[in-house]
Biopython code that builds the backbone (N, CA, C, O; Angstrom):
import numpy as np
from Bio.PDB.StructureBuilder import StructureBuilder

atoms = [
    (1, "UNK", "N", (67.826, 152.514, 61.492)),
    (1, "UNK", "CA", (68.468, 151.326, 62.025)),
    (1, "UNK", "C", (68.543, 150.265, 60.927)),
    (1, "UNK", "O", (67.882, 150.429, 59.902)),
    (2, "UNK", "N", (69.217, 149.322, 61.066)),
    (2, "UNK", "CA", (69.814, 148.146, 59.991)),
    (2, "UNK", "C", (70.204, 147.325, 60.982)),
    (2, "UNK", "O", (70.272, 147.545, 62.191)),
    (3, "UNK", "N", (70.503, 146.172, 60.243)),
    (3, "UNK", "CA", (70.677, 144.876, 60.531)),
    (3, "UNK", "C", (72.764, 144.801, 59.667)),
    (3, "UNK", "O", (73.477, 145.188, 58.742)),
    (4, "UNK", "N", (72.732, 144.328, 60.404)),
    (4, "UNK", "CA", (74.643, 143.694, 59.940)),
    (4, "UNK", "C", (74.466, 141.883, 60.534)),
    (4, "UNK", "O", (74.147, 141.254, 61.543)),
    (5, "UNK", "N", (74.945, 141.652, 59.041)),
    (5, "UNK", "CA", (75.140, 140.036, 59.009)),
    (5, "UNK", "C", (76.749, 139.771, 58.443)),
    (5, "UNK", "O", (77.252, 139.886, 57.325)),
    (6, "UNK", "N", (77.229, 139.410, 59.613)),
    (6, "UNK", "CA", (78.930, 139.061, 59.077)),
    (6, "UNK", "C", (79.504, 137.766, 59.101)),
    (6, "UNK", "O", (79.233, 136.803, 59.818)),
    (7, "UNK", "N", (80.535, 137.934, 57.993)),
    (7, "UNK", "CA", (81.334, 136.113, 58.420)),
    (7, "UNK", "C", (83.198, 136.757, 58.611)),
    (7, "UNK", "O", (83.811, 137.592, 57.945)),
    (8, "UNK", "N", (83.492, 136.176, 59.440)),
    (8, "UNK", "CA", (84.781, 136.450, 59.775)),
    (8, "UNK", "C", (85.317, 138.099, 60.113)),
    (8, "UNK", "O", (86.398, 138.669, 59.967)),
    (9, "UNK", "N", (83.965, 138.528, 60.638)),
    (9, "UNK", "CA", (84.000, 140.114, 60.940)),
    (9, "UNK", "C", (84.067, 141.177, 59.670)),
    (9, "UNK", "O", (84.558, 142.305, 59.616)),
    (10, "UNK", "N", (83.518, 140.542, 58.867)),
    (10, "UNK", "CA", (83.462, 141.499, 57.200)),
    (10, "UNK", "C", (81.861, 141.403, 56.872)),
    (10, "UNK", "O", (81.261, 140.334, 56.765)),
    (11, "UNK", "N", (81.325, 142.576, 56.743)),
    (11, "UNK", "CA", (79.676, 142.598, 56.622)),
    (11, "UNK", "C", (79.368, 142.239, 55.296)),
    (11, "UNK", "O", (79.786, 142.877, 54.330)),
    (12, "UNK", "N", (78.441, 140.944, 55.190)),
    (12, "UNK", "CA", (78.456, 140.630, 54.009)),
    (12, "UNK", "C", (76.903, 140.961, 53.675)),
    (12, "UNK", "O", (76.508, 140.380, 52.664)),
    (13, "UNK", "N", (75.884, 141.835, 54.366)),
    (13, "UNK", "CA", (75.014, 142.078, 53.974)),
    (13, "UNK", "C", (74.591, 143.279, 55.099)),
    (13, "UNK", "O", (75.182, 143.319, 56.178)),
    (14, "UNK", "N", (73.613, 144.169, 54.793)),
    (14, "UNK", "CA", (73.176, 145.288, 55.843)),
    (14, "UNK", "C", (71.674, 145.744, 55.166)),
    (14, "UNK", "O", (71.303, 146.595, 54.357)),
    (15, "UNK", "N", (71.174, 144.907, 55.802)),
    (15, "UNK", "CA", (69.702, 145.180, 55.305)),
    (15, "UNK", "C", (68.898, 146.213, 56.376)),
    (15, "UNK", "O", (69.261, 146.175, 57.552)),
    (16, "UNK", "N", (67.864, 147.091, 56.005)),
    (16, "UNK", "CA", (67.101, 147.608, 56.780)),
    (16, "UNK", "C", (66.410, 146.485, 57.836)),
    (16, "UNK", "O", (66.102, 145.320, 57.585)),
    (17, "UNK", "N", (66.261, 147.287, 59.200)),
    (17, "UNK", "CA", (65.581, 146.412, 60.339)),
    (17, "UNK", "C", (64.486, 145.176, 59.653)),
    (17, "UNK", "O", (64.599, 144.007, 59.282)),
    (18, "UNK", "N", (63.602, 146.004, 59.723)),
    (18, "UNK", "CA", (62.271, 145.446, 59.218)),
    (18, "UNK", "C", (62.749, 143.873, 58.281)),
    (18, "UNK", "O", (62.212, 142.821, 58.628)),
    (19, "UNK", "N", (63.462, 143.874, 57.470)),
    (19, "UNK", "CA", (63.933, 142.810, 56.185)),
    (19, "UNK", "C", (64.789, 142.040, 56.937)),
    (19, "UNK", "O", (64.703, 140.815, 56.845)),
    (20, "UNK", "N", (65.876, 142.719, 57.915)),
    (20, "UNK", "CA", (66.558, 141.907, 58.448)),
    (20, "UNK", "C", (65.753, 140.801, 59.699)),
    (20, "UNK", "O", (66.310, 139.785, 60.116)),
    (21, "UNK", "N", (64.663, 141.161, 60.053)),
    (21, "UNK", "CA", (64.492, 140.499, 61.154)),
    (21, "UNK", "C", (63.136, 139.810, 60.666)),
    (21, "UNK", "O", (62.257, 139.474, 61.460)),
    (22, "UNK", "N", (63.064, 139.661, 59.519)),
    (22, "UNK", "CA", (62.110, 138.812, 58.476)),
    (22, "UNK", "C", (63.002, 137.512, 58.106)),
    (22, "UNK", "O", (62.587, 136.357, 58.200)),
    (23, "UNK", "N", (64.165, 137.852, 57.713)),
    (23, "UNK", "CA", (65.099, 137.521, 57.302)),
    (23, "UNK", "C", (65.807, 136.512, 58.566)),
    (23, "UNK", "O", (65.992, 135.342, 58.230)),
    (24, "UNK", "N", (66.193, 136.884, 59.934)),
    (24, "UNK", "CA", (66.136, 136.077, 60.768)),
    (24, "UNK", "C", (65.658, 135.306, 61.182)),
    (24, "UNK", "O", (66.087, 134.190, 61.474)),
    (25, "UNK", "N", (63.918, 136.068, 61.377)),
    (25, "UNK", "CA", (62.367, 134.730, 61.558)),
    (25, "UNK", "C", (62.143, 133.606, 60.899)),
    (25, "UNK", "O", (61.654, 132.561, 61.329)),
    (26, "UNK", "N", (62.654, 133.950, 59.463)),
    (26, "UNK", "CA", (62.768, 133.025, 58.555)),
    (26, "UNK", "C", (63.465, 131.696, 58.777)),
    (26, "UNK", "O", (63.055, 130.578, 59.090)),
    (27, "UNK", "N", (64.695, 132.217, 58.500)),
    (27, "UNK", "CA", (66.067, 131.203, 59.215)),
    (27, "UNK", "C", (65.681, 130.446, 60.442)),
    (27, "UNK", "O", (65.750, 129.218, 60.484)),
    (28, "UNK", "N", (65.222, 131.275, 61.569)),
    (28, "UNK", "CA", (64.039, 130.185, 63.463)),
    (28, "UNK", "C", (63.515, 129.298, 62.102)),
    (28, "UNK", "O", (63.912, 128.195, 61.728)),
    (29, "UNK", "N", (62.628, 130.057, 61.586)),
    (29, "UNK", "CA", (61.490, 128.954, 61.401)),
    (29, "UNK", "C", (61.757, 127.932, 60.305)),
    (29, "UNK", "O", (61.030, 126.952, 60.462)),
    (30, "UNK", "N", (62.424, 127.850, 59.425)),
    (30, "UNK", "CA", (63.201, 126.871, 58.551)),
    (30, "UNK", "C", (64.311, 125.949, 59.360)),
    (30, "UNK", "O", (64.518, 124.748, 59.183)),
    (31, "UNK", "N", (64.983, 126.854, 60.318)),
    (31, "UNK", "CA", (65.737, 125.396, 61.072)),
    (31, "UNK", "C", (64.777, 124.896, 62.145)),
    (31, "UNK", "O", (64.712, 123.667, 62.162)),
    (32, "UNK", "N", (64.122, 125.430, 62.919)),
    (32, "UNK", "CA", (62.737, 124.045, 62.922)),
    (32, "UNK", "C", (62.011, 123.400, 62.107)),
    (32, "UNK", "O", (61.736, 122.279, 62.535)),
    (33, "UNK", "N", (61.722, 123.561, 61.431)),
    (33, "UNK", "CA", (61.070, 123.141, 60.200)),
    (33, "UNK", "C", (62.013, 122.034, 60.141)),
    (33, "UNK", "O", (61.392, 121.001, 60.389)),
    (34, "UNK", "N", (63.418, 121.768, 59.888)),
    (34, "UNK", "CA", (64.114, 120.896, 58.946)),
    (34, "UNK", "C", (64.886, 120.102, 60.421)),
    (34, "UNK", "O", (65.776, 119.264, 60.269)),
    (35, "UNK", "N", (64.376, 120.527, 61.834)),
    (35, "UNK", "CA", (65.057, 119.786, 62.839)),
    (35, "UNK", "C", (66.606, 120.162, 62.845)),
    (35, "UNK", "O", (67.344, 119.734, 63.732)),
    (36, "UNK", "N", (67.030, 120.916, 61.899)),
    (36, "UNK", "CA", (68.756, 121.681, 62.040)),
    (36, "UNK", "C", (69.059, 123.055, 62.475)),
    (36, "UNK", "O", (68.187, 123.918, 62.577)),
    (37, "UNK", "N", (70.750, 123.316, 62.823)),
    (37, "UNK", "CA", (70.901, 124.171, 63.493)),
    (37, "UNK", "C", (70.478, 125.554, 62.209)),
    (37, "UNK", "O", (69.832, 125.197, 61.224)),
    (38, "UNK", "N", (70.921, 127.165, 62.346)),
    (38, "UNK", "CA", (70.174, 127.234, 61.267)),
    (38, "UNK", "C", (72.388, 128.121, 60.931)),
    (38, "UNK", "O", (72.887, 128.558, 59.894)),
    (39, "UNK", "N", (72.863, 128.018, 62.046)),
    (39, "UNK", "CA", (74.416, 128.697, 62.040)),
    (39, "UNK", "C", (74.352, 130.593, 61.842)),
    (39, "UNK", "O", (75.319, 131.294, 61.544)),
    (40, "UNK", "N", (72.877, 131.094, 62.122)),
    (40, "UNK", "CA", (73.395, 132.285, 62.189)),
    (40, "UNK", "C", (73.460, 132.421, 63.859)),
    (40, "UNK", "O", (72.537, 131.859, 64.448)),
    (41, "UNK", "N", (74.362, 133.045, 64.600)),
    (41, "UNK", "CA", (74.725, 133.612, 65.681)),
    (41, "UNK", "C", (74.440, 134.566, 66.099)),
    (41, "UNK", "O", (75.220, 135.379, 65.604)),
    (42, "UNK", "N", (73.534, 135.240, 66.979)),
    (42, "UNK", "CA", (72.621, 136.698, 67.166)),
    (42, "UNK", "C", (74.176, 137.123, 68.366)),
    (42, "UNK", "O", (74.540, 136.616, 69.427)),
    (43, "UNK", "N", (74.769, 138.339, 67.466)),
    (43, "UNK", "CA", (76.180, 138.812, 68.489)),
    (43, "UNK", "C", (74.999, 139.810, 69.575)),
    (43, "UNK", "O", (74.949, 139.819, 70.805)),
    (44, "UNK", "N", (74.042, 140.677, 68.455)),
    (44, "UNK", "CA", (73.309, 141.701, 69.392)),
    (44, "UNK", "C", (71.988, 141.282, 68.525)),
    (44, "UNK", "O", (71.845, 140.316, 67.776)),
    (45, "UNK", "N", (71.051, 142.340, 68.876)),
    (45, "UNK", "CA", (69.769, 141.952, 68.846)),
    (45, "UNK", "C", (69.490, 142.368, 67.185)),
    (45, "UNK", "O", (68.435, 141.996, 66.670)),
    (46, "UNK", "N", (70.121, 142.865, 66.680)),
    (46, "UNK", "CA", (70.081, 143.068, 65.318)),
    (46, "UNK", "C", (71.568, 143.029, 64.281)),
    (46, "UNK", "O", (71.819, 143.692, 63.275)),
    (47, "UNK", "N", (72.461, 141.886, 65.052)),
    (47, "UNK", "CA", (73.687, 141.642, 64.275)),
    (47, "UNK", "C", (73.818, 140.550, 64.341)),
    (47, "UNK", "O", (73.545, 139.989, 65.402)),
    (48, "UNK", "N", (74.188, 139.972, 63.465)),
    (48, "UNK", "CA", (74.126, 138.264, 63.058)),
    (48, "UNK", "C", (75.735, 138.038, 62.847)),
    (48, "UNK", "O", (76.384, 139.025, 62.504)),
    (49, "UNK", "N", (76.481, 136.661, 63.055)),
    (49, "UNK", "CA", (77.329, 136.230, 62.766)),
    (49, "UNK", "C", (77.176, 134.753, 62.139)),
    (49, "UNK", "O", (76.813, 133.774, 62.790)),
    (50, "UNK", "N", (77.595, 134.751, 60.436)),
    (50, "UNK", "CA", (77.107, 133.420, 60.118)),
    (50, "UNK", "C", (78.210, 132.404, 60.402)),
    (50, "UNK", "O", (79.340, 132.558, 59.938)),
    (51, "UNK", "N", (77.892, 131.413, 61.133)),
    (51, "UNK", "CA", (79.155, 130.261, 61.437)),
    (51, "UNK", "C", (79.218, 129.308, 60.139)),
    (51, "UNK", "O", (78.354, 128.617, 59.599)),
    (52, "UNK", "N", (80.914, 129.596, 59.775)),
    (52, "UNK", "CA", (81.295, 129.326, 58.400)),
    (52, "UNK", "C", (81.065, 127.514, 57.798)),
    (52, "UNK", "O", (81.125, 127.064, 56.654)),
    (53, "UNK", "N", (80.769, 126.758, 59.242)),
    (53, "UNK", "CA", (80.313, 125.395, 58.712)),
    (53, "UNK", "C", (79.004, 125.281, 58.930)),
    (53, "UNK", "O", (78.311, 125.083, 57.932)),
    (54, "UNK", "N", (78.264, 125.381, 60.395)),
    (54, "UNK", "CA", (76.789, 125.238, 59.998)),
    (54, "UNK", "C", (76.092, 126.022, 59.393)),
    (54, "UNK", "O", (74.954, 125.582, 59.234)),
    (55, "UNK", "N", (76.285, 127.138, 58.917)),
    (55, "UNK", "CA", (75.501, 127.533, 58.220)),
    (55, "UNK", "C", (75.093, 127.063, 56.482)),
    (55, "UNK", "O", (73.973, 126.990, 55.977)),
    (56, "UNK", "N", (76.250, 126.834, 55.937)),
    (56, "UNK", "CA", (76.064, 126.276, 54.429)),
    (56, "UNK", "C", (75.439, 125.422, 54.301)),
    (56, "UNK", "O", (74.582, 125.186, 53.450)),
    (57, "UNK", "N", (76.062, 124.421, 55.765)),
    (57, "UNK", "CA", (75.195, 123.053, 56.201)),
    (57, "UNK", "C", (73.814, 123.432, 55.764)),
    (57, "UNK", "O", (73.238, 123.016, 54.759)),
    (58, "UNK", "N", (73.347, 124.306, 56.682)),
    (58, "UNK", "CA", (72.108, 124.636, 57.124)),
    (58, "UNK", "C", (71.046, 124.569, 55.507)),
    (58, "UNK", "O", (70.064, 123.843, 55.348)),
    (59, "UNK", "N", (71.815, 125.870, 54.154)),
    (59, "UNK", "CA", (71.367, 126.081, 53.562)),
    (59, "UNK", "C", (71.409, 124.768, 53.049)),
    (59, "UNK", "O", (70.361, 124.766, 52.403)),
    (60, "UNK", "N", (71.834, 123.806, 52.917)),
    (60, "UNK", "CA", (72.190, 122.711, 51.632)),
    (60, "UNK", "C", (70.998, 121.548, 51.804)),
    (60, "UNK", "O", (70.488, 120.892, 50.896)),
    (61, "UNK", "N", (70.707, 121.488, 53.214)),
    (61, "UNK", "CA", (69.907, 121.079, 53.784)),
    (61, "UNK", "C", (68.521, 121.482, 53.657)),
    (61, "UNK", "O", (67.613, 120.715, 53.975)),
    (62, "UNK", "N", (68.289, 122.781, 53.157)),
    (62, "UNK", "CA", (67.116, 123.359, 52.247)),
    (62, "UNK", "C", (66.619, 122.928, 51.055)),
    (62, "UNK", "O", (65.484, 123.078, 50.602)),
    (63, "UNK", "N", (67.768, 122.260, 50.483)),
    (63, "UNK", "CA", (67.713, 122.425, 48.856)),
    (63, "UNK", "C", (68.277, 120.774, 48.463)),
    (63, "UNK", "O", (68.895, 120.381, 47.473)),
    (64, "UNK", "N", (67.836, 120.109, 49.539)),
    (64, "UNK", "CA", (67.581, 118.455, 49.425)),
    (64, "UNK", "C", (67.011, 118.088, 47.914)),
    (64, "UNK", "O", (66.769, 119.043, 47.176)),
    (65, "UNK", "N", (66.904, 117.449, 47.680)),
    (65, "UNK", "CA", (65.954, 116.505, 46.142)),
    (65, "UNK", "C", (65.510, 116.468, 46.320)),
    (65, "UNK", "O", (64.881, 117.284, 45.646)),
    (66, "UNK", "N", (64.589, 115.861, 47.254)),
    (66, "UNK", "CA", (63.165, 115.277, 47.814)),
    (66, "UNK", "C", (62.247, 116.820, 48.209)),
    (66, "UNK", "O", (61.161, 117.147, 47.730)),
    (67, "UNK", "N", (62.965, 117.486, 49.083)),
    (67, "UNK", "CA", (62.355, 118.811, 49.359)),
    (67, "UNK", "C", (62.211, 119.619, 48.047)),
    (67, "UNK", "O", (61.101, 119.734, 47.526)),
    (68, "UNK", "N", (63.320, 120.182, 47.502)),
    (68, "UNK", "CA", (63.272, 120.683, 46.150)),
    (68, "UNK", "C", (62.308, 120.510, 44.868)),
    (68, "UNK", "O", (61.956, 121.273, 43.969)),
    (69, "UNK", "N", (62.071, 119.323, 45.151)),
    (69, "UNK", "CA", (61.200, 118.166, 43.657)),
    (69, "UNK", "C", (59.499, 118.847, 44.393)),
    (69, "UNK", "O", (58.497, 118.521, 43.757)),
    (70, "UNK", "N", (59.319, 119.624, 45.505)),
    (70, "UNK", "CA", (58.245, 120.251, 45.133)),
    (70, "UNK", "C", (57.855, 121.249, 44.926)),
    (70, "UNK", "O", (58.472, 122.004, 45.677)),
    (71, "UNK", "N", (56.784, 122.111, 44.017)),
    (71, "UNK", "CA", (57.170, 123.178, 43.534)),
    (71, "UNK", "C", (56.482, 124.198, 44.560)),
    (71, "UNK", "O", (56.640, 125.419, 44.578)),
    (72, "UNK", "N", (55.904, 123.638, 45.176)),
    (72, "UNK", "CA", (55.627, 125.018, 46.804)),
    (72, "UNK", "C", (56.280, 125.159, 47.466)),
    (72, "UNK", "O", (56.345, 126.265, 48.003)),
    (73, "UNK", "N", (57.225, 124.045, 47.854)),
    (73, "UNK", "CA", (58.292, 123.890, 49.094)),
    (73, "UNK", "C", (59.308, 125.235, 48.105)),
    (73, "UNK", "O", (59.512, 126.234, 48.793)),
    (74, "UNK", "N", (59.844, 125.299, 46.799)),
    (74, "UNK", "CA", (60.637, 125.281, 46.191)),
    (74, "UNK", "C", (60.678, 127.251, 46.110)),
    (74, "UNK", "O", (61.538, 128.120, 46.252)),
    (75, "UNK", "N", (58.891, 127.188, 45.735)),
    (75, "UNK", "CA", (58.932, 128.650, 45.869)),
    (75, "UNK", "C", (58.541, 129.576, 47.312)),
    (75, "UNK", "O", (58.384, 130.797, 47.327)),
    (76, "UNK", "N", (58.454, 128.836, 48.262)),
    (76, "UNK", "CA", (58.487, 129.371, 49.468)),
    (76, "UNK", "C", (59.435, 129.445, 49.924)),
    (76, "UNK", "O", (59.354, 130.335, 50.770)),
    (77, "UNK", "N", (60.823, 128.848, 49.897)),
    (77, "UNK", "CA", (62.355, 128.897, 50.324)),
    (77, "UNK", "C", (63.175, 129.444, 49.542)),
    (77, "UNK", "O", (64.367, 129.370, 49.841)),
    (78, "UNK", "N", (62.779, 130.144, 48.326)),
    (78, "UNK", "CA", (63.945, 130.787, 46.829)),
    (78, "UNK", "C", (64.440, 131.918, 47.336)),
    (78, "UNK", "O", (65.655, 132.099, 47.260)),
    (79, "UNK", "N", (63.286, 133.259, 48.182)),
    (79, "UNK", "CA", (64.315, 134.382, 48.256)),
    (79, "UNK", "C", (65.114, 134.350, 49.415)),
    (79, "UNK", "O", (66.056, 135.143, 49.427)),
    (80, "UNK", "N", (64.855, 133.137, 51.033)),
    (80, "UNK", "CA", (65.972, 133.284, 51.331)),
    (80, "UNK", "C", (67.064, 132.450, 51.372)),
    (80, "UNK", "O", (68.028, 132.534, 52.133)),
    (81, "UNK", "N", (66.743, 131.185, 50.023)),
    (81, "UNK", "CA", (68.207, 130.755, 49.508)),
    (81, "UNK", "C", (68.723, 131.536, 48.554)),
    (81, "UNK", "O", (69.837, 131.278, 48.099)),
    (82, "UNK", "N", (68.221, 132.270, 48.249)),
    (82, "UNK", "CA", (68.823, 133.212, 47.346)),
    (82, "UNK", "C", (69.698, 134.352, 48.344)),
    (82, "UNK", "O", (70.855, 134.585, 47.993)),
    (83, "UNK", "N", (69.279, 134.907, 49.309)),
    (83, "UNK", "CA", (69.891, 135.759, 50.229)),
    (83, "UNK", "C", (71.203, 134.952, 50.952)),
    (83, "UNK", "O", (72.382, 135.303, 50.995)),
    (84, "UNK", "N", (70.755, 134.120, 51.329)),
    (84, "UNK", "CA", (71.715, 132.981, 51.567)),
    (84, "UNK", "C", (73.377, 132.824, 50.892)),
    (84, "UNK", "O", (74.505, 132.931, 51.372)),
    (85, "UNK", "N", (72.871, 132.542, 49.655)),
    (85, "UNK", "CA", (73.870, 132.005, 49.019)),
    (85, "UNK", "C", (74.975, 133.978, 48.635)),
    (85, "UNK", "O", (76.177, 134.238, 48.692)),
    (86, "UNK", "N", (73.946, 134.710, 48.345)),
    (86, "UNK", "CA", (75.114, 135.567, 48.206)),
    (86, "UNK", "C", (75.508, 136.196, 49.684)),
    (86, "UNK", "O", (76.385, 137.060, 49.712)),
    (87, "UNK", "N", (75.125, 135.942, 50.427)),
    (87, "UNK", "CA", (75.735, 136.205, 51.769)),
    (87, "UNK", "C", (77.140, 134.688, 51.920)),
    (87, "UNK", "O", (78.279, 134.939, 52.314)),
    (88, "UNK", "N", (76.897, 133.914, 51.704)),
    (88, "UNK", "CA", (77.772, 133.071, 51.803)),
    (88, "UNK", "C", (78.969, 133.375, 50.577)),
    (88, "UNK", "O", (80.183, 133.349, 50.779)),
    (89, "UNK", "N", (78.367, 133.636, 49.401)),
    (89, "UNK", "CA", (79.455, 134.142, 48.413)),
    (89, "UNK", "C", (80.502, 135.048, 48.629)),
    (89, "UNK", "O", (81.686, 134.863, 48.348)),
    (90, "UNK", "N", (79.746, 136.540, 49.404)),
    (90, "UNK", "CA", (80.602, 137.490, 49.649)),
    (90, "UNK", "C", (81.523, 136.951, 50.853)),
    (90, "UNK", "O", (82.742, 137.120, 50.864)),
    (91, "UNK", "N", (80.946, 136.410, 51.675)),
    (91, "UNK", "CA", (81.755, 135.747, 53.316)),
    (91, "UNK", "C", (82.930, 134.742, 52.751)),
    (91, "UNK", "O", (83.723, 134.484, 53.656)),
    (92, "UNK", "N", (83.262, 134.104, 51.505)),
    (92, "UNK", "CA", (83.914, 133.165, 51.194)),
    (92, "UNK", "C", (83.557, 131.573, 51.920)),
    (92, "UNK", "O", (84.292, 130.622, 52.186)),
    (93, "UNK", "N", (82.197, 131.782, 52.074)),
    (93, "UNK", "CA", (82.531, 130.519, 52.840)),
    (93, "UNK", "C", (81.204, 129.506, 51.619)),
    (93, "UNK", "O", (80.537, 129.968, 50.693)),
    (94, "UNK", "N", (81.269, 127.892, 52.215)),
    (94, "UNK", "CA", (80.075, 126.983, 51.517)),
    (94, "UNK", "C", (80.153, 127.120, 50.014)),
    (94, "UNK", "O", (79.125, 127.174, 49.338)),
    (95, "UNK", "N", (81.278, 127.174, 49.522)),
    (95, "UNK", "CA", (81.206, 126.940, 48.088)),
    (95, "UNK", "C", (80.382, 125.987, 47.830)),
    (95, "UNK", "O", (79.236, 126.424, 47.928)),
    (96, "UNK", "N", (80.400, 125.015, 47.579)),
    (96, "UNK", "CA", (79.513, 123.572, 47.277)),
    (96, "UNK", "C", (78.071, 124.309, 47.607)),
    (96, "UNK", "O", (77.105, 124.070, 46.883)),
    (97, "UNK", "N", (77.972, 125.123, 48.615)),
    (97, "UNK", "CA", (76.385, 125.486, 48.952)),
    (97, "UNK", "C", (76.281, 126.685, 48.140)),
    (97, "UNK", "O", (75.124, 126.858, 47.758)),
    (98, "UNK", "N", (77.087, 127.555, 47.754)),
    (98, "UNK", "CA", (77.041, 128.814, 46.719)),
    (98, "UNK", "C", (76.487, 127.972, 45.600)),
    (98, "UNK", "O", (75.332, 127.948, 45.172)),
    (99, "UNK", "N", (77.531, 127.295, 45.216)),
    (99, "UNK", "CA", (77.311, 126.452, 43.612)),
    (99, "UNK", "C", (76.059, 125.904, 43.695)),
    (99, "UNK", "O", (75.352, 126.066, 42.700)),
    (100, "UNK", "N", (75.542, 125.225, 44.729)),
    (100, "UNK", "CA", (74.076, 124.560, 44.196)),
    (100, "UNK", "C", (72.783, 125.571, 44.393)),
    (100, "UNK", "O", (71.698, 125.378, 43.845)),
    (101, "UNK", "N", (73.089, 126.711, 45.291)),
    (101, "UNK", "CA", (71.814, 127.653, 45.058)),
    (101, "UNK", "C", (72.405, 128.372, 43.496)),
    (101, "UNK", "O", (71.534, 128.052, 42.687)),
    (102, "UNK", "N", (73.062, 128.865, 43.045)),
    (102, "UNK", "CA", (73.243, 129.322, 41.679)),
    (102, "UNK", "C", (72.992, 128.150, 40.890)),
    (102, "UNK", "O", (72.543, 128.545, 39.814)),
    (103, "UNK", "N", (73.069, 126.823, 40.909)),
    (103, "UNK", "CA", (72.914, 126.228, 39.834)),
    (103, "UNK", "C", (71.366, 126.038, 40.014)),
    (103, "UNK", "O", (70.697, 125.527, 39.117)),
    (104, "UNK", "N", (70.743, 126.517, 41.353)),
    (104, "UNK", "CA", (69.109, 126.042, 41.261)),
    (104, "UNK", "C", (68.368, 127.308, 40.865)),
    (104, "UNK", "O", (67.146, 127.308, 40.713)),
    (105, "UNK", "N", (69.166, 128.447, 40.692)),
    (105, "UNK", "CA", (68.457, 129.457, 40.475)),
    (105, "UNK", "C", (69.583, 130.511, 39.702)),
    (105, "UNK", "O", (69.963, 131.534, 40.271)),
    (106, "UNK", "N", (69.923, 130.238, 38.737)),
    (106, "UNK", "CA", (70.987, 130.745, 38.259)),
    (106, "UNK", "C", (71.098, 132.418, 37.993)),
    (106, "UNK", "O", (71.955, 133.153, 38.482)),
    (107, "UNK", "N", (70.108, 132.776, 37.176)),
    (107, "UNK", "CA", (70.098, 134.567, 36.559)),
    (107, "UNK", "C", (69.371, 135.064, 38.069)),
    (107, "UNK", "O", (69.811, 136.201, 38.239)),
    (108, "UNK", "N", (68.423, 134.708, 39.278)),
    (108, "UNK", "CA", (68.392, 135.266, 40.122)),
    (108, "UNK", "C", (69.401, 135.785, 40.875)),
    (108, "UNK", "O", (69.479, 136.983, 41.145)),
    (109, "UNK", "N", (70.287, 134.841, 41.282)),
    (109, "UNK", "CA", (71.148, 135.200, 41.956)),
    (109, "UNK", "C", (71.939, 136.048, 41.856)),
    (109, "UNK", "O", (72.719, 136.356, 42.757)),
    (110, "UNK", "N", (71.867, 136.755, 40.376)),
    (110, "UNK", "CA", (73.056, 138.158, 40.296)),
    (110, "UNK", "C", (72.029, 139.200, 40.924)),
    (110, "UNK", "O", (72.250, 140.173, 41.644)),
    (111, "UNK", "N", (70.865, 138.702, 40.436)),
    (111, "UNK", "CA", (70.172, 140.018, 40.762)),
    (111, "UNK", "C", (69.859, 139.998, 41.616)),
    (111, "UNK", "O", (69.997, 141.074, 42.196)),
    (112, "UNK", "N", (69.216, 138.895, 42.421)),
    (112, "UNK", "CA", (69.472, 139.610, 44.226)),
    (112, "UNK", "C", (70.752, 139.857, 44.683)),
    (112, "UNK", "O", (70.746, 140.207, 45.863)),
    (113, "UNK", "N", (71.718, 139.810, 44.238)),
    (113, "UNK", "CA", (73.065, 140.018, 44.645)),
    (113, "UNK", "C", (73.151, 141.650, 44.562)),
    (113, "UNK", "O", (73.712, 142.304, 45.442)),
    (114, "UNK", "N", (72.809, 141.978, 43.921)),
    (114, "UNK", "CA", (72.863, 143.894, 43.373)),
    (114, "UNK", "C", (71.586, 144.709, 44.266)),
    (114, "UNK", "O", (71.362, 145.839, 44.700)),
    (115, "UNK", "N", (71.085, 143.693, 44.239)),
    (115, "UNK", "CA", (69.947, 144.304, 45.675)),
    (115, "UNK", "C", (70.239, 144.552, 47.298)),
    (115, "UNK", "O", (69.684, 145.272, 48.128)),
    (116, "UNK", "N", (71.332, 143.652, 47.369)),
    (116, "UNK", "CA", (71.382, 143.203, 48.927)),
    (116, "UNK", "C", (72.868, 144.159, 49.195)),
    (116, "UNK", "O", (73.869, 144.057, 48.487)),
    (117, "UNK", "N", (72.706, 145.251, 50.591)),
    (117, "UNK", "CA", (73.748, 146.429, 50.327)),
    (117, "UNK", "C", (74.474, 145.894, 51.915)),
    (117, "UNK", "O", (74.126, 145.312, 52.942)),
    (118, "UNK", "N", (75.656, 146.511, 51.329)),
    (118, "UNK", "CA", (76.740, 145.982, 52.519)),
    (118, "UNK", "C", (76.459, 146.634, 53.720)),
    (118, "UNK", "O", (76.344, 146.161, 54.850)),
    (119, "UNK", "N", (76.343, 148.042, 53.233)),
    (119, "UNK", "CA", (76.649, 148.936, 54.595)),
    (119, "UNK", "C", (75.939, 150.463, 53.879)),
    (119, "UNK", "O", (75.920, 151.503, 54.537)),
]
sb = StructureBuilder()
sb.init_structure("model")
sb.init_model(0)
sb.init_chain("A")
sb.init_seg("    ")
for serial, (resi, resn, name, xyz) in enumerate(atoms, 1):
    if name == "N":
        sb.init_residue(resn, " ", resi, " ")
    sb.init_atom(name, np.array(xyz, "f"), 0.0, 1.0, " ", f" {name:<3s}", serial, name[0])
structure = sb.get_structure()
């Protein structure tokens, strides 16, 4: 079993169960954490739909100054703004939110990008 995370009905990521629903818990517990929505959409119990405005929202809202400027906050939120942003890359959506997780983490982001499988 796997997990499917799509934007505009094109799978922009297909992670094994287990990662995917780490990967979801994450997202609950960071948009409480930050009092925001977090824009992924549960279609079924292991398929996600990311909504193409709150979600970038969501991430950009991670990666504040004030939040960012500390270095625990910074390394406890990297691999899933890093998952993030190339899920938003492949979906076409949150440029402005692509560009600032690559500019906060630049040579990661190819390489979790080559990690994370469509299908």
């Amino acid at each position: 079993m796997s997990f499917v995370f799509d934007v505009h009905d094109e799978t922009v990521w297909s992670p094994s169960s287990r990662v995917g629903r780490l990967y979801v818990d994450t997202a609950e517990t960071l948009s409480r954490f930050g009092a925001v929505p977090s824009g992924l959409v549960a279609i079924a119990s292991d398929m996600y739909e990311l909504d193409p405005i709150t979600f970038p929202s969501f991430v950009r809202t991670l990666l504040d100054e004030q939040s960012i400027a500390h270095p625990i906050y910074t390394v406890l939120i990297e691999g899933f703004v890093l998952t993030s942003g190339v899920m938003m890359e492949r979906g076409g959506i949150g440029d402005d939110a692509v560009a600032t997780v690559i500019a906060r983490f630049p040579t990661r982001s190819t390489e979790i990008g080559r990690a994370m499988p469509r299908l």
